[in-house]
mmCIF file of the C-alpha atoms, coordinates in Angstrom:
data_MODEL
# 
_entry.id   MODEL 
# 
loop_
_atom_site.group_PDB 
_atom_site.id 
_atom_site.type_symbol 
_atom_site.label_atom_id 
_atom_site.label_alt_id 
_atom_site.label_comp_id 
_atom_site.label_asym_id 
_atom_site.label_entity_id 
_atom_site.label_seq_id 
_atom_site.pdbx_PDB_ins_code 
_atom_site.Cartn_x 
_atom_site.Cartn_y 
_atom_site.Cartn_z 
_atom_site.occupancy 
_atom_site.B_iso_or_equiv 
_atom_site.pdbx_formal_charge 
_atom_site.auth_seq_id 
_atom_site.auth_comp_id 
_atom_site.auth_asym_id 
_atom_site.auth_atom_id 
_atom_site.pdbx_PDB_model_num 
ATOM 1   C CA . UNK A 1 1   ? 212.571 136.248 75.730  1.00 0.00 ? 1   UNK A CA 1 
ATOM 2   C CA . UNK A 1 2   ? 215.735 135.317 75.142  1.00 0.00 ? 2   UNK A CA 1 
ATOM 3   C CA . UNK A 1 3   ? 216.909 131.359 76.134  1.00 0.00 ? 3   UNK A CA 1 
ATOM 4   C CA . UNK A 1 4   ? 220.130 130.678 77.983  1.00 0.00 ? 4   UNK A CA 1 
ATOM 5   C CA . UNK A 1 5   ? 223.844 130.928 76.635  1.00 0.00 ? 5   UNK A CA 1 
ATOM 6   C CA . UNK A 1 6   ? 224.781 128.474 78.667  1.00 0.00 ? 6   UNK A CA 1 
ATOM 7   C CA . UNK A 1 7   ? 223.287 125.294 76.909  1.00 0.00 ? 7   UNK A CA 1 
ATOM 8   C CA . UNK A 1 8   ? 224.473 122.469 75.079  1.00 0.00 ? 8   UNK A CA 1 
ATOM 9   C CA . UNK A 1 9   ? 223.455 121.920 72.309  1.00 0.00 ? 9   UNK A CA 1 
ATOM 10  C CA . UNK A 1 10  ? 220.461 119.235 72.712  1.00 0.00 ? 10  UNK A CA 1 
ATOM 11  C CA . UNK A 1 11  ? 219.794 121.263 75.999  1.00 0.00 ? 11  UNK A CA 1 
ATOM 12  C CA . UNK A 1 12  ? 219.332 124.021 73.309  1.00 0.00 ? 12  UNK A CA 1 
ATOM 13  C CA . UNK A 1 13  ? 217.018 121.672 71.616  1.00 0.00 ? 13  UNK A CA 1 
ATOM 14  C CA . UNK A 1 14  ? 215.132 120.888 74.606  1.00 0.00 ? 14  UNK A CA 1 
ATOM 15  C CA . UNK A 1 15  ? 214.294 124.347 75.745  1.00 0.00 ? 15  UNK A CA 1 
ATOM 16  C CA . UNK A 1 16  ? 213.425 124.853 72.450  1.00 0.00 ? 16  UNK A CA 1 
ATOM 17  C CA . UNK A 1 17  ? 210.983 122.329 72.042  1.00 0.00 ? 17  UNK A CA 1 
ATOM 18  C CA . UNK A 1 18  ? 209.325 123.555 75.536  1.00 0.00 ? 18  UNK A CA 1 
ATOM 19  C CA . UNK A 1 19  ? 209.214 126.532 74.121  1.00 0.00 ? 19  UNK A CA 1 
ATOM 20  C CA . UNK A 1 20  ? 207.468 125.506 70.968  1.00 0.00 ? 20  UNK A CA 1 
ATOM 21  C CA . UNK A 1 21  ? 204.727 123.232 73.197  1.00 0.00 ? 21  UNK A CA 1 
ATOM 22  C CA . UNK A 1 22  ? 204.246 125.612 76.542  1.00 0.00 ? 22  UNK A CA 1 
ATOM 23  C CA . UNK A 1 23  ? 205.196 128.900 75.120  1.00 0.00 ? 23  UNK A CA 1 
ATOM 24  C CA . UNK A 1 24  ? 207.500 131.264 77.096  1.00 0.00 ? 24  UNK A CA 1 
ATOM 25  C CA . UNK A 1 25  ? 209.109 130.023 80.180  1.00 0.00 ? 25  UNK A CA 1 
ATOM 26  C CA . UNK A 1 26  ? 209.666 133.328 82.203  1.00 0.00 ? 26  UNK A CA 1 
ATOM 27  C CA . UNK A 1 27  ? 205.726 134.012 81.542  1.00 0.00 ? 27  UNK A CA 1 
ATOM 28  C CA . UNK A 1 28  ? 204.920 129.915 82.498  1.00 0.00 ? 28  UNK A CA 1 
ATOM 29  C CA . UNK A 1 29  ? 206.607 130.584 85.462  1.00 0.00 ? 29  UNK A CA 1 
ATOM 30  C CA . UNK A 1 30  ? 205.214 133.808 86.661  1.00 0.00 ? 30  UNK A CA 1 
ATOM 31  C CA . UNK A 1 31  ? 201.807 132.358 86.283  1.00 0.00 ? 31  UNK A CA 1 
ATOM 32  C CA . UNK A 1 32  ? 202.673 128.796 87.963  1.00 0.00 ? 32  UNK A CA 1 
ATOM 33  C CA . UNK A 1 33  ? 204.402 130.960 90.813  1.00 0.00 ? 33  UNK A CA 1 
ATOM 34  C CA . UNK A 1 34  ? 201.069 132.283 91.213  1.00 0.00 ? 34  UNK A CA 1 
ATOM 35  C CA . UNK A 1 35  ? 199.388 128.970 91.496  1.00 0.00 ? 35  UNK A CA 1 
ATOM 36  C CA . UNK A 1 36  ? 201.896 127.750 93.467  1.00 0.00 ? 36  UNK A CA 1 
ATOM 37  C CA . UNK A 1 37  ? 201.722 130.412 95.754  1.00 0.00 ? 37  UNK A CA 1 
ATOM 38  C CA . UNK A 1 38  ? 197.627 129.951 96.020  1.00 0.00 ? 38  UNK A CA 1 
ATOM 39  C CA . UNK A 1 39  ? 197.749 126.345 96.794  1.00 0.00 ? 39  UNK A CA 1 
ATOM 40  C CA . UNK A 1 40  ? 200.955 127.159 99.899  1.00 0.00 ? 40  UNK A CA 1 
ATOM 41  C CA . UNK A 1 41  ? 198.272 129.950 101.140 1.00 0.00 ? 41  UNK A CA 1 
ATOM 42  C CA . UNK A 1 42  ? 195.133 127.559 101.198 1.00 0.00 ? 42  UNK A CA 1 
ATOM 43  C CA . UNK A 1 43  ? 197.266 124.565 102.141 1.00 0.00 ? 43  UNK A CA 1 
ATOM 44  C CA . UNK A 1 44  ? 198.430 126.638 105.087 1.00 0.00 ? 44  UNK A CA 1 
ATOM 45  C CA . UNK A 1 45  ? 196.032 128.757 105.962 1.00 0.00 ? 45  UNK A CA 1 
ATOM 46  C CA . UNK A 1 46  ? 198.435 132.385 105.809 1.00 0.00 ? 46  UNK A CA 1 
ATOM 47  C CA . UNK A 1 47  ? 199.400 134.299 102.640 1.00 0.00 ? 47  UNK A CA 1 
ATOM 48  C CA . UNK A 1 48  ? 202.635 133.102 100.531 1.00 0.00 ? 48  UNK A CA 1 
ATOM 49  C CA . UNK A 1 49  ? 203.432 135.852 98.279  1.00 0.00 ? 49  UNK A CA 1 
ATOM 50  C CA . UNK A 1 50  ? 203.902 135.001 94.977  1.00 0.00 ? 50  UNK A CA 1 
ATOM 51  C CA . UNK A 1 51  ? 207.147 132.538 93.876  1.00 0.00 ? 51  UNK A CA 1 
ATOM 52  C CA . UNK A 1 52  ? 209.102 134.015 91.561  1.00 0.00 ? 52  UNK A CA 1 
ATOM 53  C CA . UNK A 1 53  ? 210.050 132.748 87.798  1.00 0.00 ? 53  UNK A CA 1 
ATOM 54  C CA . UNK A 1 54  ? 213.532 131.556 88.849  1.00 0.00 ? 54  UNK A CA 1 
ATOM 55  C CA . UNK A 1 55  ? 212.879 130.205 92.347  1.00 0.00 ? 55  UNK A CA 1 
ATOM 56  C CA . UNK A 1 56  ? 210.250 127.792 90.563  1.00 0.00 ? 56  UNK A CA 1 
ATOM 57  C CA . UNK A 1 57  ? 213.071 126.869 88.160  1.00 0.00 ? 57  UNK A CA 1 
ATOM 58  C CA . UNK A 1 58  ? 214.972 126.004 91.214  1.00 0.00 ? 58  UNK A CA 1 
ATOM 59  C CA . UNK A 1 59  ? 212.490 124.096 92.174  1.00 0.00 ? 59  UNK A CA 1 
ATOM 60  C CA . UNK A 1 60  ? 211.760 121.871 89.238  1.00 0.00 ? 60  UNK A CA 1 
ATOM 61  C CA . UNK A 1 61  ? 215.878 121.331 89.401  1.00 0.00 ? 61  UNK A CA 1 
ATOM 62  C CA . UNK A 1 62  ? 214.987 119.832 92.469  1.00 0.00 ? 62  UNK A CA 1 
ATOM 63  C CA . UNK A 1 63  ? 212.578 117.676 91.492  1.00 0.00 ? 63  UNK A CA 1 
ATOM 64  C CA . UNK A 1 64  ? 215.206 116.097 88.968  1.00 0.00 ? 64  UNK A CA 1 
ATOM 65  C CA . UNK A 1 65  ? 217.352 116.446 91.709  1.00 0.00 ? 65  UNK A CA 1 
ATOM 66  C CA . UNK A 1 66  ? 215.333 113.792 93.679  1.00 0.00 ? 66  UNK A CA 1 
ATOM 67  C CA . UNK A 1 67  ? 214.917 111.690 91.175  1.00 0.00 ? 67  UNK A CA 1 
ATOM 68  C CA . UNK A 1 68  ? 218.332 111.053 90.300  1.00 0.00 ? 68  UNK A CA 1 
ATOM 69  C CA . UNK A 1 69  ? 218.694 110.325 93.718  1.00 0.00 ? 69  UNK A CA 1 
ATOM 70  C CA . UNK A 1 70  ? 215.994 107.788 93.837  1.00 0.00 ? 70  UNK A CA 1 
ATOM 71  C CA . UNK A 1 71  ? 218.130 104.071 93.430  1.00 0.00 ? 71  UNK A CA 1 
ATOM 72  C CA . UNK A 1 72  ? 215.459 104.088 90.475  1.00 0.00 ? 72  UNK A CA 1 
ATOM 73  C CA . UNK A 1 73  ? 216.648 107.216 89.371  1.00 0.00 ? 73  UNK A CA 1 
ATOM 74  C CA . UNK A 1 74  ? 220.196 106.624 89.301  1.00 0.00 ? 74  UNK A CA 1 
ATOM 75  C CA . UNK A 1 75  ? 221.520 107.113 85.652  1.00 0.00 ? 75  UNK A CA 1 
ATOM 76  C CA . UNK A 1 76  ? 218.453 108.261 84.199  1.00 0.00 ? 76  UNK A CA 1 
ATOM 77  C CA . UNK A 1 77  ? 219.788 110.630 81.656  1.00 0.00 ? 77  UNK A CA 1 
ATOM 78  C CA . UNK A 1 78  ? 216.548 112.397 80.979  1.00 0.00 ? 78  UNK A CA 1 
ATOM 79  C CA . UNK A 1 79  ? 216.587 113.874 84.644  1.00 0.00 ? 79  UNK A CA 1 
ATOM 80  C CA . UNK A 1 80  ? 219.917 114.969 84.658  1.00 0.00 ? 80  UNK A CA 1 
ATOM 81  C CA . UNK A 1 81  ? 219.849 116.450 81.041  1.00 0.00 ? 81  UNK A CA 1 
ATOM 82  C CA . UNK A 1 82  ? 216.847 118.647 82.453  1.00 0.00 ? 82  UNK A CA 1 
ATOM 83  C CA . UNK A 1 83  ? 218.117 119.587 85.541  1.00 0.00 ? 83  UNK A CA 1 
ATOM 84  C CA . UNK A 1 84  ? 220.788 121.486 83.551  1.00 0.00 ? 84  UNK A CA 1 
ATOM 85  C CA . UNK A 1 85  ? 217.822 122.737 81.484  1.00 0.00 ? 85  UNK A CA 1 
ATOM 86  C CA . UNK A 1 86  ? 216.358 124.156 84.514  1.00 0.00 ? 86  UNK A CA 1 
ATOM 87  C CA . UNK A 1 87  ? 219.211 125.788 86.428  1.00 0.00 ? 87  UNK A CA 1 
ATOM 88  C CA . UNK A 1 88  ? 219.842 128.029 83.071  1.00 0.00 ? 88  UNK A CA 1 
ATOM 89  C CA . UNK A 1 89  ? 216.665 128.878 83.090  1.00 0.00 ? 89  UNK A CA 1 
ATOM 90  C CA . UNK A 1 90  ? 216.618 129.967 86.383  1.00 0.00 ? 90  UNK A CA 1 
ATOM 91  C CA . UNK A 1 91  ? 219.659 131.912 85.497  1.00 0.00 ? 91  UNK A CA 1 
ATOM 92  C CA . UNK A 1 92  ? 218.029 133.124 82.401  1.00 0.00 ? 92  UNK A CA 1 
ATOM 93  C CA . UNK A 1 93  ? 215.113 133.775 84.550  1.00 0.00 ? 93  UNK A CA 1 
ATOM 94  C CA . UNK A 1 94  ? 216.887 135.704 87.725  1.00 0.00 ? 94  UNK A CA 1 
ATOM 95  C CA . UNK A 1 95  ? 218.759 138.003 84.969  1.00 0.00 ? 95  UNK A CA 1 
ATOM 96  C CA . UNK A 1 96  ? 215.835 139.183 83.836  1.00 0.00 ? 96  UNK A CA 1 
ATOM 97  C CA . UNK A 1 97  ? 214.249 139.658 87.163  1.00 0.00 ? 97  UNK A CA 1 
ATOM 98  C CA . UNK A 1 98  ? 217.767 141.617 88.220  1.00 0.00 ? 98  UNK A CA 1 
ATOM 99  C CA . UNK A 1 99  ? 217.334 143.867 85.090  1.00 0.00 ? 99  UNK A CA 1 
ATOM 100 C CA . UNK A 1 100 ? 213.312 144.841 85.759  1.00 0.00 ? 100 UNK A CA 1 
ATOM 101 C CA . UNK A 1 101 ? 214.558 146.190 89.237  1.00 0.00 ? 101 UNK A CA 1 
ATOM 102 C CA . UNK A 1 102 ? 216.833 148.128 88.169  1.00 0.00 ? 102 UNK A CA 1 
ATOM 103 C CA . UNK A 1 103 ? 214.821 149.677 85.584  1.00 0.00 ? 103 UNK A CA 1 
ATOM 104 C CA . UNK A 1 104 ? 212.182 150.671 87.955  1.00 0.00 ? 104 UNK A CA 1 
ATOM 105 C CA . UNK A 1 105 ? 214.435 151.699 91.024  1.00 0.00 ? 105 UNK A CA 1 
ATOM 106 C CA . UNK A 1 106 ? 215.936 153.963 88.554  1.00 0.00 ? 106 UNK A CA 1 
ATOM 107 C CA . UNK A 1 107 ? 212.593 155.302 87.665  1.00 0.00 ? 107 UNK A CA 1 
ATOM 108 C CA . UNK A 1 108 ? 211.184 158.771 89.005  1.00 0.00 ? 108 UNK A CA 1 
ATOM 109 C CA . UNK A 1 109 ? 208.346 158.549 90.739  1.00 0.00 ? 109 UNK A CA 1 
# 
């Protein structure tokens, strides 16, 4: 897996360090969009397919995003800094994603 281009440099550090303590973050994803996905179908009672890699990126961007819009929250460097952590790996994420379909729509069956 490669990380995002797109990071500064303690961003860098930060994905790095995730890296280092949860292990790949395309793979962490997939299996938490799984979860996710489990919990929305039980929670609901009708299947949720599976949430991909990036979308759950987005969604941990939005977590930050609520917190830094919490009066609490306001300022709290921490969120914002991973946020931006989150968004390029939901780039990161969606590239890959983008480059497995095209790899198997240009497969023969």
């Amino acid at each position: 897996m490669t990380e995002p281009t797109n990071l500064s440099d303690q961003e860098r550090a930060t994905f790095e360090e995730r890296g280092r303590t949860y292990g790949d973050h395309h793979t962490g994803n997939t299996a938490q969009g799984r979860i996710w996905a489990a919990i929305l179908s039980q929670a609901f009672g009708y299947h949720i397919p599976d949430i991909p890699p990036d979308v759950v990126d987005l969604m941990m961007a939005g977590v930050k995003i609520v917190r830094v819009a919490q009066p609490l929250g306001r300022g709290h460097a921490d969120s914002y800094h991973d946020g931006r952590v989150y968004m390029s790996m939901a780039e990161e994420s969606a590239s890959i994603l983008q480059e497995n379909n095209s790899e198997h729509s240009n497969t023969p069956n």
